[in-house]
N, C-alpha and C positions, 0 to 999 in steps of 0.2 A: 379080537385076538388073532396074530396072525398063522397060516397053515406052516408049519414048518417041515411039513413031511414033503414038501413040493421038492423033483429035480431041481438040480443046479444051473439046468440051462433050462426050465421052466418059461421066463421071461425075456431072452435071449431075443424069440421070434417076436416079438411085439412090441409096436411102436409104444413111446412114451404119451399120454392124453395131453401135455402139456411141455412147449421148449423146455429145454434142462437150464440152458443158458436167455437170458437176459439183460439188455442192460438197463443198469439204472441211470435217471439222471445226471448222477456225479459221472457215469462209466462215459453216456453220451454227450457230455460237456468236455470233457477231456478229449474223445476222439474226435469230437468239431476240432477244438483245439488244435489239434494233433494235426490235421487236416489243411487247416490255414497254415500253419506253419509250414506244412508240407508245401503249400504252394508258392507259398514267401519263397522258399527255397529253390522251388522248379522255378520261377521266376527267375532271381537272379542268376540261376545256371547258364536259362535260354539267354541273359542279356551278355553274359560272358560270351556267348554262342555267338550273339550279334557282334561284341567287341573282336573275336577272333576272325571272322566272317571279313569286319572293315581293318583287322592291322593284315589278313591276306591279301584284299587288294591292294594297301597302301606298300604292301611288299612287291607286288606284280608290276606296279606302277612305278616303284625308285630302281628294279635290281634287274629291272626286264625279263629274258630266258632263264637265269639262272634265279630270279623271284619266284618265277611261273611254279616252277618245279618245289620248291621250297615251301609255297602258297598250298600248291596240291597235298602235300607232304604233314603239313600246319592242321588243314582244314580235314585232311581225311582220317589220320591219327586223333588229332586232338579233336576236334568236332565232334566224332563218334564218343570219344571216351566222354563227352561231357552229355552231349544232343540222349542217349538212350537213360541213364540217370536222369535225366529231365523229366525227358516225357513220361519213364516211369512213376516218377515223384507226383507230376503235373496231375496224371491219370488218375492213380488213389488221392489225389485230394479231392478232385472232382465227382469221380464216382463214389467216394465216401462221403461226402458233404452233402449231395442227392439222396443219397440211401438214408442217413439221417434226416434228411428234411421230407421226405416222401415214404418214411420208413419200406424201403423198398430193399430186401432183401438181396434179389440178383446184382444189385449194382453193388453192396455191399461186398459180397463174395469178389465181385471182379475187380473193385477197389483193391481190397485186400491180397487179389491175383498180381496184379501192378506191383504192390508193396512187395510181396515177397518176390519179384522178378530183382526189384531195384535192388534190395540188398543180396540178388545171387550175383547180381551184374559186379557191385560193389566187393565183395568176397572175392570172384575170383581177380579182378583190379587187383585187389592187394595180396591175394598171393601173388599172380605174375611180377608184381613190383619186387614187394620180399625175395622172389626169385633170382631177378636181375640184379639185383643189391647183393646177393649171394653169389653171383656169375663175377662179375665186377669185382665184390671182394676177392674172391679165388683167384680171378687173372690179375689181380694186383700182388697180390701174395706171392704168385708164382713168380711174376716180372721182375720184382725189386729180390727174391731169392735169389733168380738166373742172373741178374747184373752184379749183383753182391761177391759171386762165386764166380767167375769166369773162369770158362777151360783151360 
């Protein structure tokens, strides 16, 4: 029977004798899953990574000074927005897929660290985008208003 006359914050201070959370087979077949995929993915980012890497020289090399600057422009915008989604992606599939096979806790959590960087990375990506899209519609709005109406 159990005491019911016990505080409410009785058990509060005490750890539980056993994890709360577990997973099962099915849980950890799907986050391998989950995983591979993931890296399928940071794979073809990084090869985008390479393709962008060789059309900046191939631009440096047709357009001269004014490539150079264009290349830098390419590779340091786009590079970044693509190169950190990557390796975030890249990382939790790796240190997920260890943690599963070495059932090795810490790498888990850091896996999972990776993950939730890559979708804050992603997040705010698409607000700054949605933002600029909003920038861009308003000065378009405004322009074609002021040429409509001439003083």
């Amino acid at each position: 029977m159990e005491d019911i006359d016990q505080p409410l914050d009785a058990s509060l201070g005490s750890k539980p004798s056993e994890p709360r959370l577990r997973f099962t087979e099915s849980v950890r077949s799907d986050l391998l899953e989950t995983a591979k995929w993931a890296l399928f993915f940071a794979v073809l980012m990084f090869i985008v990574l390479g393709l962008l890497a060789f059309a900046s020289l191939a631009l440096i090399v047709t357009a001269g000074a004014y490539g150079f600057g264009m290349a830098i422009v390419m590779m340091g915008i786009y590079g970044s927005l693509i190169f950190f989604p990557a390796w975030y992606y890249y990382k939790f599939s790796t240190l997920t897929r260890q943690a599963l096979n070495f059932d090795d806790n810490n790498a888990l959590e850091m896996g999972f660290w990776y993950l939730k960087r890559f979708y804050k990375f992603v997040g705010i990506l698409i607000i700054v985008v949605i933002s600029l899209y909003l920038l861009i519609l308003i000065g378009s709005l405004l322009f074609v208003s002021s040429s409509r109406f001439p003083n």
